[in-house]
N, C-alpha and C positions, 0 to 999 in steps of 0.2 A: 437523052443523056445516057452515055454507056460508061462504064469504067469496068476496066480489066486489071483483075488481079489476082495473081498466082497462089493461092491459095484456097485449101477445101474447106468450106463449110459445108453447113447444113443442108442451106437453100439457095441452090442454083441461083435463084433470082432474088431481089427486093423491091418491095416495092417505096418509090422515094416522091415526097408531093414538097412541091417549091412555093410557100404562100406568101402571101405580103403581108407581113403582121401592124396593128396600128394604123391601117391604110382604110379611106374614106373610098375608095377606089387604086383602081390597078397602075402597077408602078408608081405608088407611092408608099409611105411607108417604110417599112425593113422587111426585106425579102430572109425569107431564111427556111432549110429546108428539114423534110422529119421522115425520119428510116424507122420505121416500125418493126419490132424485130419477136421472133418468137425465144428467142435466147440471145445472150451477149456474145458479141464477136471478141476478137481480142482487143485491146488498145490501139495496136498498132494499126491496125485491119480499119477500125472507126476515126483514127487520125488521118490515114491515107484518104479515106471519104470524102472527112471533112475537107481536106486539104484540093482534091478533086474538085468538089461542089465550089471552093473558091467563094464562101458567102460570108459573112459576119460570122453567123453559125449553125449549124447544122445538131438536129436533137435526133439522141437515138432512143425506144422506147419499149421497154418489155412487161408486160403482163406478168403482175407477182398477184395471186388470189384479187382480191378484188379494188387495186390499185395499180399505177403502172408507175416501173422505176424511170426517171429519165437522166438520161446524160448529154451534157454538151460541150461544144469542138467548134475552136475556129480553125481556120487554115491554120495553124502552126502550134496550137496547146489545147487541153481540156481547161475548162472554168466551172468556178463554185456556182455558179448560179446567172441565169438567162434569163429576161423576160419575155423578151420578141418571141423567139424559140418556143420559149413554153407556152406562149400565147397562140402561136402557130400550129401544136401538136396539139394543144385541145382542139383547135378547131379544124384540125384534121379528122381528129378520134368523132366529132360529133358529124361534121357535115359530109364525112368519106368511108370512114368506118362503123357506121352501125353505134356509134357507143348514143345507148339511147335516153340517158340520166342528161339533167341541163347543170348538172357537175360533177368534175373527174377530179380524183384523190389524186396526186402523183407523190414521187418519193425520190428526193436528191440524196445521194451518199455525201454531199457535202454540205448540204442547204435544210434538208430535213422536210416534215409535209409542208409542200404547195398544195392548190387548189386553184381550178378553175371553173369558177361560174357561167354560163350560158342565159343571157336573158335578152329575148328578142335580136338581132343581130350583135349588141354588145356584148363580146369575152372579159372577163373581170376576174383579172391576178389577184391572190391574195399570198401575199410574200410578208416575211419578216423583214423587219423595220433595223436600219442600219443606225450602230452608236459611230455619232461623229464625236469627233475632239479639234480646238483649235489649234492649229500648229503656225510656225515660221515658215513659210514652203521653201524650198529646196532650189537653190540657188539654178540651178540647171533648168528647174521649173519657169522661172519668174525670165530665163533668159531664152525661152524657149517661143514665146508669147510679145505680140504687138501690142499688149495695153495688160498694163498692172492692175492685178484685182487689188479689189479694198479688204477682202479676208480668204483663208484659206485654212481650210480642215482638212482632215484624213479621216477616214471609216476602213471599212474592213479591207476593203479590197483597192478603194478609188479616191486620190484626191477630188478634194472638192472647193475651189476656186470662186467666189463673188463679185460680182461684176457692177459697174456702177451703172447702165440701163441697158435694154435690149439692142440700141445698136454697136454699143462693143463684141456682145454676141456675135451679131452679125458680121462682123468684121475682122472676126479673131482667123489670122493665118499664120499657125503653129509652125515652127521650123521642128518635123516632124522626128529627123534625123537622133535633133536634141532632147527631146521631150522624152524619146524611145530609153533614154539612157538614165529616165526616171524609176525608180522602183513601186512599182503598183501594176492595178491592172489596166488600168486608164486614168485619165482625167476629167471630171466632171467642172464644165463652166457653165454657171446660171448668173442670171438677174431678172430683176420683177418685167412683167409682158404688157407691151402696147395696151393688147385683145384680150389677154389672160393673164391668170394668176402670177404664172414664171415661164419662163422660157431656159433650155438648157442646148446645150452641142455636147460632142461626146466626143475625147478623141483616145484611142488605144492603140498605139504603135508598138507599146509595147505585147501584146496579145495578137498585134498580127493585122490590124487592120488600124488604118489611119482616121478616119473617121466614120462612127458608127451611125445609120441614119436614125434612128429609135430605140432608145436604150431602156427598158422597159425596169434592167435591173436597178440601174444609176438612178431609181426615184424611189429607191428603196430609202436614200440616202434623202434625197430631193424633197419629198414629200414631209417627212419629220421638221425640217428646217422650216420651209415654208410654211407650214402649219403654225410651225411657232412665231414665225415675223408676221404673219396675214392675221394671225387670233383668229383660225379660223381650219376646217376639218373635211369641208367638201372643196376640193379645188380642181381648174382647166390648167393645163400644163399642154407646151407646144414644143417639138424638137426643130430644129433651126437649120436643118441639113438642107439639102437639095432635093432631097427627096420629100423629108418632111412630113411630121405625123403629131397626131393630137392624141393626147392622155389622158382618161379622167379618173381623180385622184382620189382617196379618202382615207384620210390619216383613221388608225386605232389605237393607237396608243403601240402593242411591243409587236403590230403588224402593221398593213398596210395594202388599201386594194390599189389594182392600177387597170383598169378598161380601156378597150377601146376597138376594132374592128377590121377585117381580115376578109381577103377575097385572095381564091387560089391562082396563080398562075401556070405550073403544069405539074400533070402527073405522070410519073414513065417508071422506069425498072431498070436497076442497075446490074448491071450479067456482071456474074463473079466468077465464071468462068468461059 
């Protein structure tokens, strides 16, 4: 993977690892990629990247004393907060770089401390827990979709849509055009799972990408609800994409962990000049 771009930095080179985050094996999951950086490039400089790499998103990561800050970038905007990504850069940091602890402190300028645990091949997110509220969804929403959910919230960033069983899930084919023309960062649609607790799909047109394979952040939101409909605090959560990746849950009340398992795809070096 090469990218060429007219401007000086620091380091000639970078190096860049493409993992598959949530993946039981390869090419599954959400691929997404992590630039490890000894200082911050500009904005625009880690836009053009992202935009390059072409993936859901791309994490960039710099060592501040004994935590590392991270940022992330899809093709076309920076976002508050990534799970795949961050799921993906710890287990760059442990199984590529040396980082020798089975957990890395991180620090979001939007998001505030993450954490990532290492235990046995499972990586286990520990993220703050998203406040939903029930809303009327947004007419452009409900015409954008092939089956009427039975409820719909908003949280911080993502509506949140309920669905009456998992093959509506499977069957949801968004006119993506419309939905784009929704104000958020995505949409999140769930209902309860065959095999597991819930099942969810992700779609984000607006942010740049139409549908997200594993959305690690969207159970931020995810995990609070269902906790509260199941009466219950350990939960299996599956994403319904094509690609497809299994989650494992555990409600804390004003956090929330979210696990699950990653195998690298490649690692190469980006010439920046």
């Amino acid at each position: 993977m090469s990218i060429s771009v007219h401007q000086h930095i620091s380091t000639p080179r970078m190096k860049i690892y493409q993992i598959d985050a949530f993946a039981s094996e390869m090419f599954t999951g959400n691929p997404a990629a992590v630039c490890p950086l000894e200082s911050w490039l500009s904005d625009e400089l880690m836009q053009k990247i992202a935009a390059e790499n072409n993936l859901a998103e791309t994490a960039f990561l710099v060592k501040k004393n004994e935590r590392y800050e991270i940022r992330w970038f899809t093709p076309k905007i920076e976002v508050d907060l990534c799970g795949h990504a961050t799921l993906a850069a710890a287990y760059t940091l442990m199984e590529h770089l040396q980082f020798a602890e089975n957990e890395v402190i991180l620090h979001s300028p939007h998001s505030g401390k993450l954490s990532v645990r290492r235990r046995g091949e499972r990586y286990t997110l520990n993220f703050p827990a998203d406040n939903i509220v029930s809303i009327t969804p947004p007419v452009k929403l409900l015409e954008s979709l092939n089956h009427i959910p039975l409820q719909c919230y908003q949280g911080k960033m993502d509506y949140m849509l309920v669905f009456q069983n998992q093959q509506q899930i499977i069957d949801l084919n968004p006119d993506f055009k419309l939905m784009g023309k929704v104000e958020a960062r995505g949409v999140i649609c769930t209902a309860l799972g065959d095999d597991c607790d819930f099942v969810s799909r992700f779609f984000g047109p607006q942010s740049g990408i139409d549908e997200d394979p594993v959305t690690g952040s969207a159970h931020t939101t995810l995990i609070p609800y269902w906790a509260a409909q199941l009466k219950k605090e350990t939960l299996t959560a599956k994403q319904l994409s094509k690609r497809g990746g299994t989650l494992y849950c555990q409600y804390l009340g004003d956090r929330v962990e979210i696990g699950g398992t990653a195998k690298t795809y490649l690692i190469g070096e980006i010439q920046t000049s």
